[in-house]
C-alpha positions in Angstrom: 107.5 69.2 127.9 106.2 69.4 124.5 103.9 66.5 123.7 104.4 64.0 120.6 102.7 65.5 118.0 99.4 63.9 116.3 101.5 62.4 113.3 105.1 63.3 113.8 106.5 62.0 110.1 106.8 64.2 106.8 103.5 65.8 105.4 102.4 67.3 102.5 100.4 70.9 102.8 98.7 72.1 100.1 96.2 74.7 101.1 97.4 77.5 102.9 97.4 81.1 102.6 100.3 83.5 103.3 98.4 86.6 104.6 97.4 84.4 106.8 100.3 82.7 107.7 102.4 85.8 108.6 104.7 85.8 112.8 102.7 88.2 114.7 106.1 89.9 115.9 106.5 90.5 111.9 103.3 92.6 111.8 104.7 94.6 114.9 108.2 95.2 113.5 106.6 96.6 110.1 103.7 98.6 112.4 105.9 100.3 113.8 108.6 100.8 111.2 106.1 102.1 108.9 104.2 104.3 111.7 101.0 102.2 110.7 98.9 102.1 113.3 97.9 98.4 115.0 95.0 97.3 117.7 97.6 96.0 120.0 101.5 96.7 120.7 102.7 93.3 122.3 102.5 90.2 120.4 100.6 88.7 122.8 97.8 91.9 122.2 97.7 91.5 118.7 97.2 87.4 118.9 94.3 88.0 121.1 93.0 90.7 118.4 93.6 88.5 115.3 93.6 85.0 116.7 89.9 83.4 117.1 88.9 81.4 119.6 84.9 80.0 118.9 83.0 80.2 115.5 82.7 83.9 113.7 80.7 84.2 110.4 83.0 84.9 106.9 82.5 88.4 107.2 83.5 88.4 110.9 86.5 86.7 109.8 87.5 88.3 106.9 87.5 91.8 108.7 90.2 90.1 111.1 92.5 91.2 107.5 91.9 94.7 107.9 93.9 95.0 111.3 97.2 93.9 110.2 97.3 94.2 106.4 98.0 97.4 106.1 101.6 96.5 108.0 102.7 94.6 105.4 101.1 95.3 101.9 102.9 97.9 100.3 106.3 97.2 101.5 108.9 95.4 100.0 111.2 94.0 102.7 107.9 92.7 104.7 106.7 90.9 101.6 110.0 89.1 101.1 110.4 88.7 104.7 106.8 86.7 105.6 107.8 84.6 102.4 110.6 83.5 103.4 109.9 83.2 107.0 106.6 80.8 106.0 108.7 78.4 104.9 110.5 78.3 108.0 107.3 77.8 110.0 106.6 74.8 107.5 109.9 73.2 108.2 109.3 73.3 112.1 105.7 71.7 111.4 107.3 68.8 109.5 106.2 69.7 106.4 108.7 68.9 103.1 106.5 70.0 100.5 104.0 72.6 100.7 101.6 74.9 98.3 101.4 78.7 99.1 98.6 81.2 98.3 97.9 84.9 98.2 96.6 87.3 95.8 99.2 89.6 94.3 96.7 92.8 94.5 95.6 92.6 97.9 99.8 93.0 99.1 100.2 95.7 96.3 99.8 99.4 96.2 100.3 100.2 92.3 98.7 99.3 89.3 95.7 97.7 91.2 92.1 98.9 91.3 90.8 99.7 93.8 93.8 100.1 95.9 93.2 97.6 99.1 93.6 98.8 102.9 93.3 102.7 102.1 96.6 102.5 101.8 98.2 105.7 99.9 99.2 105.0 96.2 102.8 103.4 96.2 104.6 101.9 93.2 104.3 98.5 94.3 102.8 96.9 91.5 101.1 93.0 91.9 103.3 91.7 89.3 106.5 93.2 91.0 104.7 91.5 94.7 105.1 87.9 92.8 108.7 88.4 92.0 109.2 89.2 95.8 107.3 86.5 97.0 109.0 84.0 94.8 112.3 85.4 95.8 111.5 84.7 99.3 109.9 81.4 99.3 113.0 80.1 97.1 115.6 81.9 99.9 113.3 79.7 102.3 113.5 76.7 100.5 117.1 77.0 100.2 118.2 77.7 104.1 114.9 75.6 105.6 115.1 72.7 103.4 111.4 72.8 102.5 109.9 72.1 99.1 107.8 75.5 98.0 105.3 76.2 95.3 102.7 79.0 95.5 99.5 79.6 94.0 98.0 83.0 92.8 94.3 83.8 93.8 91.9 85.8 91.9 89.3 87.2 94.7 85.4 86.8 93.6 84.7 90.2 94.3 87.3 91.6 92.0 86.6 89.7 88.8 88.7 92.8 87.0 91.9 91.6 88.3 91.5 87.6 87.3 93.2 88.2 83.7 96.2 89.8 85.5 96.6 87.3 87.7 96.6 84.3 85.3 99.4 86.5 83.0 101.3 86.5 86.4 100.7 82.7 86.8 102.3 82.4 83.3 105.3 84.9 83.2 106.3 83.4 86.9 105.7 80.0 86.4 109.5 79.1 86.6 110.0 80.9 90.1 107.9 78.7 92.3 104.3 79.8 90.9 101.8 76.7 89.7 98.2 77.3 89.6 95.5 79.7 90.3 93.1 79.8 92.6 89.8 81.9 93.0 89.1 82.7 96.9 87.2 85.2 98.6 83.6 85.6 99.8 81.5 82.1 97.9 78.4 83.8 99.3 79.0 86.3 96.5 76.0 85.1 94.5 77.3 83.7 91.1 80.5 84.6 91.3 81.9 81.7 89.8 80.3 82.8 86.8 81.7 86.6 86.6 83.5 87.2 83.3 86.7 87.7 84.6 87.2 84.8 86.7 85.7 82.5 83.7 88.3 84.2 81.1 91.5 83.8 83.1 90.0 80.3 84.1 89.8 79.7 80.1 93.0 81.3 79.7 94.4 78.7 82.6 93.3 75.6 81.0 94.7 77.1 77.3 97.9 77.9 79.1 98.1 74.4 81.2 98.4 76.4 84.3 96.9 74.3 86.8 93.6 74.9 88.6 92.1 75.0 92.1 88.6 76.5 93.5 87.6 77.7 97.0 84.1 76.1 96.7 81.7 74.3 99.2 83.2 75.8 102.0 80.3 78.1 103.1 78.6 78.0 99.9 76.6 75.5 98.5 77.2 72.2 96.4 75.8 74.7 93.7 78.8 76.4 94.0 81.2 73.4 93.7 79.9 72.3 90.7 80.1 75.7 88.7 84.0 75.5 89.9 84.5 71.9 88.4 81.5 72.3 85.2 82.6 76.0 84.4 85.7 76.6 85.8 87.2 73.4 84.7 89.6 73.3 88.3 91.2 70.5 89.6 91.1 70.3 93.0 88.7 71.9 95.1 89.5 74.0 98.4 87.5 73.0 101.4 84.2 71.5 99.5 82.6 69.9 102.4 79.0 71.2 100.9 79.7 69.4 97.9 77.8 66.1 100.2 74.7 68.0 99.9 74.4 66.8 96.3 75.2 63.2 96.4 75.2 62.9 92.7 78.0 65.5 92.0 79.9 64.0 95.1 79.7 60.6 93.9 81.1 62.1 89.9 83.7 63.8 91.8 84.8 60.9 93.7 84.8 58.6 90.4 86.9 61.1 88.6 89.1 60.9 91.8 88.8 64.9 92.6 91.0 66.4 95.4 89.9 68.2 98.5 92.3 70.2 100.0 90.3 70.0 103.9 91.0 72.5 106.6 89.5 71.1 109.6 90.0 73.5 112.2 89.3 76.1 110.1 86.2 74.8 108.7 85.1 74.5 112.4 86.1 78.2 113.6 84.4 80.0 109.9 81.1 78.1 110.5 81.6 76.3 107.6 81.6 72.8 109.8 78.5 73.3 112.7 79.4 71.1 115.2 77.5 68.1 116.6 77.0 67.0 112.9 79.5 64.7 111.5 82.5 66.6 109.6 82.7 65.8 105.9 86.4 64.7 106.2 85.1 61.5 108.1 83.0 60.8 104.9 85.7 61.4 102.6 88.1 59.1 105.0 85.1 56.5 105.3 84.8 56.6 101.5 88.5 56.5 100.6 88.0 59.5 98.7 91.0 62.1 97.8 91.5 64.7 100.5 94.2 66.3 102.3 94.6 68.4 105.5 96.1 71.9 105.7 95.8 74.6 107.9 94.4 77.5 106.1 95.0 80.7 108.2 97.1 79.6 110.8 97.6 83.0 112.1 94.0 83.9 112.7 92.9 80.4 113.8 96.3 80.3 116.7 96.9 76.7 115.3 99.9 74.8 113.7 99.3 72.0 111.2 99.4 69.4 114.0 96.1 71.5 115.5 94.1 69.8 112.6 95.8 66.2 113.1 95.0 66.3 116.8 91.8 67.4 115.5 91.3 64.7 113.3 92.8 62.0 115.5 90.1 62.8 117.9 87.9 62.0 115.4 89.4 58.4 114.9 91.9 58.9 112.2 94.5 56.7 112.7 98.3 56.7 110.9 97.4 54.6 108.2 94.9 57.0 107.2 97.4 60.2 107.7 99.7 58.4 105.5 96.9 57.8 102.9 96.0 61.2 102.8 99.4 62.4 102.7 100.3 60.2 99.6 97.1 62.0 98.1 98.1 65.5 98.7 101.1 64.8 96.9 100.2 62.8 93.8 97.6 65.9 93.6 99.9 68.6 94.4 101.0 70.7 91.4 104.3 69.6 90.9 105.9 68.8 87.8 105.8 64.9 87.5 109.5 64.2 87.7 109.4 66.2 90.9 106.1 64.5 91.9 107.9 60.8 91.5 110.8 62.0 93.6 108.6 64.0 96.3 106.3 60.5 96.1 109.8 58.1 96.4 110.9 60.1 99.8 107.0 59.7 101.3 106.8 56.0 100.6 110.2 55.6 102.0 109.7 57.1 105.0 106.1 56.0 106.1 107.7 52.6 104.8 105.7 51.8 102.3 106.3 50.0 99.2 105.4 52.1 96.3 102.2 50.6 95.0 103.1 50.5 91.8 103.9 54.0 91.6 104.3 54.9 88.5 101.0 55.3 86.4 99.0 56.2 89.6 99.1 60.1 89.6 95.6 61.5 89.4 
């Protein structure tokens, strides 16, 4: 018997990465298809391998990449194929509008210094890897009935790729792509601040591509504010450090800033220690904007409803999921006639009357 999930109407994902997000029977079709070799040869295996079960630190996470990677950057047909079965996943999980991210070089094999996951040289180029990731999200969206956007990330140790990636956030911006994003190791002193990520960040706001930050997640409130002060983004991906400087938290809570929180997550990288009190039960105590996502569901063996449960355990109850639902998308990237109509089906089915609606999108 499968229990009720923690809030079982529509939601509203907007931070959520597709390496991350990829069927661990994909990784073993394309293993073995492309005789690259994996820790593990049943699905089961490979979840152990992958999948975390207590707190590691970012390093410890981020080498959890390096297993399975290699399976599916570089190849076509495994790129299309995680795309379009993401959206698929969402649809199970209840979600009708979601926001996707990856970084375009770390799934290619051409054109991209340095290459990633010793893989050989290919001709998979990064801008080649959007085309197929859009083709599969909109294949997705079409068959599973799920809203899609995605979301390019520049990677802080790689500030040399950051000017490709916002040209790719311009040339694809009519096949599902929205914003930017800059994710990657924050304990990267200063990295907010490397010239490449600051020029394609300029180059975002000049080209009204729209703006997000991995910031305060592990790193410090420091770190936050070089994303909003310097970077100019407009939403901020995890942020939970941001508390440790009360004055920027209390600017970013006037100017009505969006967190995109990832609870269980935050929990398993460290970023959350527990026995304190989580910084999502500020933000909920302070009717600040947030939303809840599930980051890398593959690694952290947890759906979206793992971070409901979570926070229903927390006292959250289903007024508060359909606050911060209504928040994730009148701060989702969507273009505002979309946005009103994405809005219009949330409000009527959490039966709400649309508080004055119109005029209230951040």
């Amino acid at each position: 018997m499968t229990q009720t999930p923690a809030f079982d109407k529509p939601k509203v994902e907007l931070h959520v990465h597709l390496d991350g997000a990829i069927k661990p029977e994909t990784i073993l079709y394309y293993g073995r298809l492309r005789g690259v070799p994996l820790p593990a040869d049943t699905v089961e295996k490979l979840q152990e391998i992958i999948g975390m079960d207590k707190p590691l630190s970012l390093p410890e996470f981020l080498e959890k990449f390096n297993y399975y990677m290699p399976a599916i950057a570089g190849c076509r047909e495994a790129i299309k194929r995680i795309a379009y079965e993401f959206v698929e996943m969402k649809a199970k999980e209840g979600v009708v509008y979601v926001e996707v991210r990856y970084s375009p070089h770390l799934l290619a094999n051409s054109k991209v210094e340095p290459i990633p996951w010793n893989q050989a040289e290919g001709d998979l180029t990064p801008d080649e890897v959007v085309a197929l990731v859009s083709q599969g999200l909109q294949e997705g969206e079409r068959d599973f009935g799920v809203k899609v956007r995605s979301i390019l990330c520049c990677m802080r140790h790689q500030p040399n790729w950051s000017l490709e990636v916002v040209e790719l956030c311009k040339k694809y911006r009519q096949q599902t792509v929205v914003a930017i994003d800059l994710a990657g190791d924050e304990t990267l002193k200063g990295s907010s601040l490397f010239e490449g990520h600051v020029k394609a960040y300029e180059e975002a706001v000049k080209s009204d591509i729209h703006r997000t930050v991995h910031a305060g997640e592990v790193g410090s409130a420091e770190v936050v504010k070089e994303a909003v002060d310097v970077l100019q983004t407009e939403r901020v991906g995890h942020g939970y450090h941001t508390l440790e400087d009360e004055a920027l938290y209390n600017r970013l809570r006037q100017a009505n800033m969006h967190f995109e929180v990832c609870p269980w997550s935050s929990y398993l990288t460290g970023a959350w220690k527990q026995g304190t009190e989580h910084a999502v039960i500020r933000f909920k105590n302070d009717k600040a904007n947030y939303s809840l996502s599930t980051d890398d569901p593959l690694i952290f063996k947890s759906t979206l409803d793992t971070d409901y449960e979570m926070t229903k355990d927390m006292g959250f109850t289903e007024e508060e999921f359909k606050r911060l639902n209504i928040n994730a998308a009148k701060s989702s990237f969507l273009l505002e006639h979309e946005k009103r109509e994405l809005l219009d089906l949330l409000y009527k089915v959490y039966k709400m009357p649309p508080l004055a609606s119109a005029g209230q999108h951040p």
